[in-house]
C-alpha positions in Angstrom: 0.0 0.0 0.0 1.4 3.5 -1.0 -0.8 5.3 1.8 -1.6 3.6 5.0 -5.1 5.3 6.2 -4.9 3.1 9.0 -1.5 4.1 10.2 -1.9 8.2 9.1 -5.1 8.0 11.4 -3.2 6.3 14.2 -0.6 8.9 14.0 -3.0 11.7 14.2 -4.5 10.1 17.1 -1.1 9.4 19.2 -0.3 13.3 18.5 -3.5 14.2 20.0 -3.7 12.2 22.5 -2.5 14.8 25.6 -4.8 17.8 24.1 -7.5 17.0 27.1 -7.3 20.7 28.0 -6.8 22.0 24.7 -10.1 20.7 22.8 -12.0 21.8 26.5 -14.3 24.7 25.0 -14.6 22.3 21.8 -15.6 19.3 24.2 -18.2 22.2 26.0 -20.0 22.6 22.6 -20.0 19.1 21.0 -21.5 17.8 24.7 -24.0 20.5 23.8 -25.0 19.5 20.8 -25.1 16.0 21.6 -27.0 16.4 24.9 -30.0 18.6 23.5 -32.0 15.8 23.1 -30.8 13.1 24.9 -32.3 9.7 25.3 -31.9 6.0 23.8 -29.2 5.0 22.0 -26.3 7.3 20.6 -23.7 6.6 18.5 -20.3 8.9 18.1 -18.3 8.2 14.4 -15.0 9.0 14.8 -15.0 9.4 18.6 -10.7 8.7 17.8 -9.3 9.6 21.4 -12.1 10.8 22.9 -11.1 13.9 23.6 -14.0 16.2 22.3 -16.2 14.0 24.4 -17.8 14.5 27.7 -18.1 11.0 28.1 -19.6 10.8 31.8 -22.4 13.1 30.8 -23.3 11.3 27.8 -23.9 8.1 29.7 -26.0 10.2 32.0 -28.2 11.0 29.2 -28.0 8.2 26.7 -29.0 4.3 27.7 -26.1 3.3 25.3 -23.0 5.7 23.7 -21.4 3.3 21.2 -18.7 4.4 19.9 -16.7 4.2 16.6 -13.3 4.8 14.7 -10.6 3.1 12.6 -8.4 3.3 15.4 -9.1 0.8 17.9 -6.3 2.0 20.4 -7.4 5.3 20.9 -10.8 4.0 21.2 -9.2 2.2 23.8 -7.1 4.6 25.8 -10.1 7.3 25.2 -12.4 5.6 27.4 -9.8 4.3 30.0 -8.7 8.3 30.4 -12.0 9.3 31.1 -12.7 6.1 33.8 -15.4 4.9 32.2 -14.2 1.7 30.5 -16.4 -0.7 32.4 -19.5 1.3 32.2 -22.1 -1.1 30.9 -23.7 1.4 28.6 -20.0 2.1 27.0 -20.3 -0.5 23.3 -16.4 0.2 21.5 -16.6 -0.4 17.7 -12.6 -0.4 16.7 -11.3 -0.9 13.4 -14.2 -0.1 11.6 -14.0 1.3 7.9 -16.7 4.5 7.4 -15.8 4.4 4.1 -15.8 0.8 3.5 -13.4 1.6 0.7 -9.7 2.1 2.9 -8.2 -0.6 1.1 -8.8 1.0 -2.2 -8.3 4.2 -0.7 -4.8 3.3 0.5 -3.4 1.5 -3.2 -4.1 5.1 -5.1 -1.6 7.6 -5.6 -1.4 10.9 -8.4 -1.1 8.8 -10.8 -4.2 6.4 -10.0 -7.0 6.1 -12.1 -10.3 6.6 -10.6 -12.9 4.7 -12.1 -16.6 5.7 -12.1 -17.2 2.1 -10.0 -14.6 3.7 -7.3 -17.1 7.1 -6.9 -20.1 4.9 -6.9 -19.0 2.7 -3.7 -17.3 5.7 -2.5 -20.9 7.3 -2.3 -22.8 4.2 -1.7 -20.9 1.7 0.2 -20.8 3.3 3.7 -24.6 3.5 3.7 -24.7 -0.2 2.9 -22.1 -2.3 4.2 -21.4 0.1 7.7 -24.6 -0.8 9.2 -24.1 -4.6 8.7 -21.4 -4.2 11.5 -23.3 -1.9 13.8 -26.1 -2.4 15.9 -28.5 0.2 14.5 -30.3 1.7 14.2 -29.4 4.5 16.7 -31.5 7.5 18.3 -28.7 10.2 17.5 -26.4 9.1 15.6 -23.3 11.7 15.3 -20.0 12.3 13.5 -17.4 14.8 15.2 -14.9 16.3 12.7 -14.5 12.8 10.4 -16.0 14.4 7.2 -12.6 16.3 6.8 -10.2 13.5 7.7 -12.3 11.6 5.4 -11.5 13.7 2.5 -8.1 14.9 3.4 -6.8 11.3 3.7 -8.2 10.8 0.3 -6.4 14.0 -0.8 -3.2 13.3 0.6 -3.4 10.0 -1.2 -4.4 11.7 -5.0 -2.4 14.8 -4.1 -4.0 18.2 -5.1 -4.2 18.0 -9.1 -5.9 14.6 -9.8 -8.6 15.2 -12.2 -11.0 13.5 -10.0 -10.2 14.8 -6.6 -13.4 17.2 -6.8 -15.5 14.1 -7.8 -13.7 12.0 -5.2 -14.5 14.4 -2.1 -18.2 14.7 -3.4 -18.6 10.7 -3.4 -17.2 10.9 0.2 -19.3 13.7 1.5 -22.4 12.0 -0.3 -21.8 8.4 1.4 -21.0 10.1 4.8 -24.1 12.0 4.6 -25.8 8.8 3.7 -24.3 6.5 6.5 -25.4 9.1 9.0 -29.1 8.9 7.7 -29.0 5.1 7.6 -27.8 4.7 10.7 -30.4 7.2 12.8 -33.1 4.9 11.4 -36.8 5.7 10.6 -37.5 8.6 12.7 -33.6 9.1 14.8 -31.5 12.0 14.7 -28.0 12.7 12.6 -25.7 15.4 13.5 -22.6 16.1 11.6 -20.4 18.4 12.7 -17.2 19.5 10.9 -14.2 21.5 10.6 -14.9 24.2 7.6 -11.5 26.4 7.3 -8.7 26.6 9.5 -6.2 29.2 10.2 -3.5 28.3 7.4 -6.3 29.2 4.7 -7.8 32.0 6.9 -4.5 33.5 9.0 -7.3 36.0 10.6 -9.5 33.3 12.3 -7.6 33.3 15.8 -8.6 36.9 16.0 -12.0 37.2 14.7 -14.4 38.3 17.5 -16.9 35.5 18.8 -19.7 37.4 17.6 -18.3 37.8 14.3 -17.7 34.4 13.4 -20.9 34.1 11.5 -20.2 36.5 9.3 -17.3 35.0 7.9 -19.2 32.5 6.3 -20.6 34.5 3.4 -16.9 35.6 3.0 -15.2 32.1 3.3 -17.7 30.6 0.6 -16.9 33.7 -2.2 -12.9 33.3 -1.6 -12.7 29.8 -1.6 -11.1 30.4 1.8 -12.8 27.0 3.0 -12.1 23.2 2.8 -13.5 22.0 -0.9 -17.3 21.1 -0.2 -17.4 21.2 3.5 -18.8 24.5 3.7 -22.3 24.6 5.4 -24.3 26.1 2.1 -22.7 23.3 0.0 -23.2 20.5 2.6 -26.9 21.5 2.9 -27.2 21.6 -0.8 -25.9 18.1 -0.9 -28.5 16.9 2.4 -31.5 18.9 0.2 -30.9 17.3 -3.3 -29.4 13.9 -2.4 -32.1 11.9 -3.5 -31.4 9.0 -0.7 -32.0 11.8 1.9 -34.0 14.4 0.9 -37.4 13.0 0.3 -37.0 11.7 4.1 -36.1 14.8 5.9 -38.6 16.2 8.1 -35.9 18.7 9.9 -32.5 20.2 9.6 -30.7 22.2 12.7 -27.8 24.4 12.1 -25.6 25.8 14.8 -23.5 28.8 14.9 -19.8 28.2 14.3 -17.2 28.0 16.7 -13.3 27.4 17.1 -11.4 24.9 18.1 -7.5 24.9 18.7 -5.5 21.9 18.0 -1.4 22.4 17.9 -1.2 25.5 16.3 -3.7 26.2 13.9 -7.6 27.3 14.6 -10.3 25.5 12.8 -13.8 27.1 12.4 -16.4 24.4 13.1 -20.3 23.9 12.3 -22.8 22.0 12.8 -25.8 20.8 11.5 -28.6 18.4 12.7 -31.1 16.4 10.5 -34.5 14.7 11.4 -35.1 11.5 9.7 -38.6 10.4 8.3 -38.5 6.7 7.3 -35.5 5.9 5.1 -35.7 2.9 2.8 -33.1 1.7 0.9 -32.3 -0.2 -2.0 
């Protein structure tokens, strides 16, 4: 394999792993978010060390918090930190694939050809083989800041001019968006927050004024300023005309963006919660 996915993820996770205090006020709004409307069954996607997670208080307000990630260790060492490893409503789900495509992911390189078969199970695959391995369907059902480690891993794989990298990160967004919906079931909850822009694309970020934060979004969409299709008009764009989704929304939820400080760069994030109708797929 030319790119490990596997091992980059592992990597990221081991350099995070002491940030506790760093990701605190990102930790304070994720819990938020995620404790709204508690009840039932949740399910965190990319829960990695744990570290945006208020673990305890989830478990106070969910029956069951399963979580997920391709890393099994920090999965692992997450829950341990946070003394909560025996907890009986704690369900681990290491090793697992979200994109059900990280073999194929890892083989391609610059030079790889990307066939129209690799977009389809890019974009169809996590919404039909993820659940197979999960015990679903889940209440809320949420994924916190995978979407752009999804597509970055992909990108660092094709590097930046492949002539299907913007078809390759749309196929990703489109079967992450998918896997949320078919895993919050008939009438659950899916909530996908993401990283939009960081500080190396938007050096003014660390100083923007709370209140103004908003307003950079308008801004960040016309200058490009913004990681390719994770900006919240194009990801509700994709949620409105996806034709897997759409017909079965009955709700969608934004939240104001926030930052979030990891090492030394300042990432904008955003939310955005969708209501599921009944969902049937093919």
């Amino acid at each position: 394999m030319l790119h490990d996915p596997r091992q980059r993820q592992a990597g990221f996770n081991t350099s995070t792993r002491s940030q506790w205090d760093t990701f605190a006020d990102h930790r304070r709004q994720v819990s938020t978010l995620l404790t709204s409307a508690p009840g039932g069954r949740l399910c965190i996607l990319g829960a990695g060390n744990t570290n945006d997670l208020d673990l305890p208080t989830l478990l106070e307000g969910y029956r069951e918090v399963h979580l997920v990630d391709l890393d099994p260790t920090a999965l692992g060492e997450g829950v341990a930190r946070q003394g909560v490893a025996d907890h009986p409503g704690i369900h681990l789900h290491g090793g697992l694939d979200l994109t059900a495509m990280v073999e194929t992911i890892a083989s391609w390189s610059p030079r790889a050809e990307v066939r129209p078969a690799d977009l389809d199970a890019l974009a169809n695959w996590p919404g039909n083989r993820v659940p197979l391995v999960l015990p679903g369907p889940f209440d809320h059902v949420a994924s916190t800041c995978l979407l752009s480690q999804l597509t970055d891993t992909t990108a660092h794989a094709l590097g930046d001019h492949h002539p299907r990298g913007t078809a390759v990160m749309e196929a990703i967004r489109r079967g992450h968006l998918r896997l949320l919906a078919r895993l919050a079931g008939p009438v659950g909850r899916a909530t996908l927050i993401t990283d939009i822009a960081s500080s190396k694309c938007f050096p003014s970020l660390p100083d923007t004024p709370d209140e103004r934060l908003a307003d950079l979004l308008p801004w960040l969409l016309r200058s490009g300023s913004h990681y390719h299709g994770l900006h919240p008009n194009q990801i509700l764009a994709a949620l409105r005309h996806d034709p897997s989704i759409a017909p079965h929304l009955t709700g969608l939820q934004t939240s104001s963006p926030w930052r979030w400080r990891l090492h030394s760069r300042v990432f904008l994030v955003w939310a955005v919660s969708m209501h599921m109708g009944i969902v049937q797929w093919n």
